[in-house]
C-alpha positions in Angstrom: 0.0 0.0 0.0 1.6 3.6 -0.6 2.2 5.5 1.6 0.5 9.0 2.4 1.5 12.4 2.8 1.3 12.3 6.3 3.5 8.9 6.6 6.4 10.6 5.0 8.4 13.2 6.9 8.3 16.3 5.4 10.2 19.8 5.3 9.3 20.8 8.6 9.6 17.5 10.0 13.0 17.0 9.7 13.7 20.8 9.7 12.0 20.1 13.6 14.3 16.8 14.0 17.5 18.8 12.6 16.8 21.9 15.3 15.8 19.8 18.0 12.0 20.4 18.4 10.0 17.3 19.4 7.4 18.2 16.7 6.8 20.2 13.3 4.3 22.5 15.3 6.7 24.8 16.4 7.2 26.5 12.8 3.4 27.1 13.2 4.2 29.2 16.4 7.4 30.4 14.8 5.5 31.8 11.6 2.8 33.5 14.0 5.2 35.4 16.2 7.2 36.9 12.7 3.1 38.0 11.5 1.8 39.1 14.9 4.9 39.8 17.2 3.0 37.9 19.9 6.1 37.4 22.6 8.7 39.5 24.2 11.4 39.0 25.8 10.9 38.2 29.0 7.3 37.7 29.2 5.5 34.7 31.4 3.7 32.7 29.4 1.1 29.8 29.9 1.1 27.1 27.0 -2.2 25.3 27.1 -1.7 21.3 25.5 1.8 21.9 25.4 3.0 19.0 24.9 5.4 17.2 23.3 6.9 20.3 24.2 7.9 22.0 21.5 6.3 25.8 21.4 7.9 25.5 25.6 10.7 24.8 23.8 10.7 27.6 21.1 9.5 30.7 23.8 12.4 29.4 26.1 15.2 29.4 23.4 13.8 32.5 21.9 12.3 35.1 24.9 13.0 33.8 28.1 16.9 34.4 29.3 17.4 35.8 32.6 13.9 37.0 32.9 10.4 35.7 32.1 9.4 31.9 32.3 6.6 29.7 30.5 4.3 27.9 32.2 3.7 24.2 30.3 0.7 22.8 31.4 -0.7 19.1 29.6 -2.7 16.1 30.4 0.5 14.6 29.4 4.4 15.1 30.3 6.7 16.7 27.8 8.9 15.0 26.0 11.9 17.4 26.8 14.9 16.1 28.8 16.0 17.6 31.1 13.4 20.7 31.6 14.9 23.5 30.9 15.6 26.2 33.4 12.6 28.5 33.2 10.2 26.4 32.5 7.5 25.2 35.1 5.6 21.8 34.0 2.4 21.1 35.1 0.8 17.6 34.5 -3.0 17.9 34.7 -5.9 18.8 33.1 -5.7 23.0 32.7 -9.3 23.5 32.8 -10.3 21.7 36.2 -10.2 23.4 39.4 -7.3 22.5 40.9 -5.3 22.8 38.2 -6.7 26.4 37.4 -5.5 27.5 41.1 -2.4 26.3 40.4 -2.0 28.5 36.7 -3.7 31.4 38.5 -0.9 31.6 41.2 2.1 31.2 38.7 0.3 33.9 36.7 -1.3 36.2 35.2 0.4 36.1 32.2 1.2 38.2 29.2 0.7 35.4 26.4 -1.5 32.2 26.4 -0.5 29.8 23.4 -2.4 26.7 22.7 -2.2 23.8 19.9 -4.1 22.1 22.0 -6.5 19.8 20.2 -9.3 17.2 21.6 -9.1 13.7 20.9 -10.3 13.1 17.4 -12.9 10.4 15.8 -12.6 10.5 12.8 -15.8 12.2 12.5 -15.4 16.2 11.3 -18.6 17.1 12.9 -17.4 15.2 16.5 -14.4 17.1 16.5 -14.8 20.3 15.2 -17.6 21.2 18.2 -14.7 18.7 20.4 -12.6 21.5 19.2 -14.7 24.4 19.8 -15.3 23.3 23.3 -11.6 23.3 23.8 -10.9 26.8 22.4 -13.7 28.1 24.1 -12.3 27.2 27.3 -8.8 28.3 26.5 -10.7 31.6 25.5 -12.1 31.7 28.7 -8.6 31.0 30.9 -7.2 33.8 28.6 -10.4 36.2 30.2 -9.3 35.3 33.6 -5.7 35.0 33.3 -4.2 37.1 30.6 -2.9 40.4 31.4 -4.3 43.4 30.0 -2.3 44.2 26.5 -1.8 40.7 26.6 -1.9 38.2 23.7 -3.7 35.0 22.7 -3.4 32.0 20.1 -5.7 29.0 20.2 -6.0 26.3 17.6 -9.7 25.3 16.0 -10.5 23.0 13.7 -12.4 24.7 11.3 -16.6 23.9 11.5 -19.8 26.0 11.8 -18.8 27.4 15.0 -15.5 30.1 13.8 -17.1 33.3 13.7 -19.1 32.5 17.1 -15.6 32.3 18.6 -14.2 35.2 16.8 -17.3 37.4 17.9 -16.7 36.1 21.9 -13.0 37.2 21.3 -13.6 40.8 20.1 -15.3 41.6 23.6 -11.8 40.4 25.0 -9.3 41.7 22.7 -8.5 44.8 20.8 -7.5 43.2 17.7 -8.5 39.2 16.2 -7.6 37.6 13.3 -7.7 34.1 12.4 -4.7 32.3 10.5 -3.6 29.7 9.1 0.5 29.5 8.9 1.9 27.7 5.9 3.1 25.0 8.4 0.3 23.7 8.6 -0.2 20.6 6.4 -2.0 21.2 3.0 -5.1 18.7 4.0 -5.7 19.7 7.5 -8.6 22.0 8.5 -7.0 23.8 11.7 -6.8 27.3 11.6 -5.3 29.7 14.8 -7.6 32.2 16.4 -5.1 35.3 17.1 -6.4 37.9 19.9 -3.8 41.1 20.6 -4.2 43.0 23.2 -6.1 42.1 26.1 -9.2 44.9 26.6 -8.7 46.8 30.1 -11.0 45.2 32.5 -14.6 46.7 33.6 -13.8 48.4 37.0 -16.8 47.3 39.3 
């Protein structure tokens, strides 16, 4: 049987394996940051479904020296060894409540990144509203955790349910725009939902 696309390493695959990333995503973050200038040096940062690790991995080679520090938080472990000094790894499910405490007391933060995605079927309807679920509760950390003039970049996989998410983020940020970097592969229907510039809060 041949083989498909997505069986065969491609550019950014071994581009990733060359420089050391655990996987390809990182030129998706990488592409963003050149568009949107999402991170500065020095900034804290909470990466939502970050691993294998490799957007930690990017922030901390590229903005986090003798200041700032990423927060890596995944039902899963990271797949970097050792961690690297500056980042904080959290094992747990981000949107429950005792992990929230936890990210809420490292933070708040001036970016939230996210290629987090939900467990797929197979089924484009399943997972596009799995999907929508998921970025609407990243959305929703990013309202109670992001600084104000911070920045936000979720994942989606692209259904009925985009400009909903778009309108929910314009009451949160001064600027959205979704994207789709050319790192992403040429069948897949992800897009990123970019939000710049957290609004000031409503004083009560």
């Amino acid at each position: 049987m041949a083989k498909s696309r997505r069986d065969r390493a491609d550019f950014y695959t071994l581009k990733a394996r060359a420089e050391g990333y655990p996987a390809r995503s990182v030129y998706k973050l990488e592409e963003m940051q050149q568009h949107f200038s999402l991170i500065k040096a020095g900034d804290t940062v909470l990466d939502v479904g970050a691993a294998p690790g490799s957007w930690t991995l990017y922030v901390k080679r590229n903005f986090l020296s003798t200041r700032g520090r990423i927060v890596a938080v995944d039902l899963n472990p990271l797949s970097l060894s050792p961690l690297p000094e500056g980042v904080m790894e959290v094992v747990g499910d981000a949107f429950s409540p005792e992990i929230r405490k936890e990210l809420i007391a490292h933070g708040p933060y001036d970016v939230i990144i996210s290629d987090a995605a939900p467990q797929t079927s197979g089924i484009r309807s399943v997972d596009t509203s799995r999907s929508e679920a998921l970025c609407e509760a990243v959305i929703f950390l990013s309202e109670e955790q992001l600084k104000e003039g911070g920045n936000l970049v979720v994942k989606l996989f692209q259904g009925g349910g985009q400009e909903a998410l778009i309108t929910e983020m314009r009451e949160l940020f001064d600027r959205v725009k979704p994207y789709k970097p050319k790192a992403c592969r040429d069948d897949s229907f992800e897009v990123y939902l970019v939000g710049l510039g957290r609004k000031e809060r409503s004083r009560a």
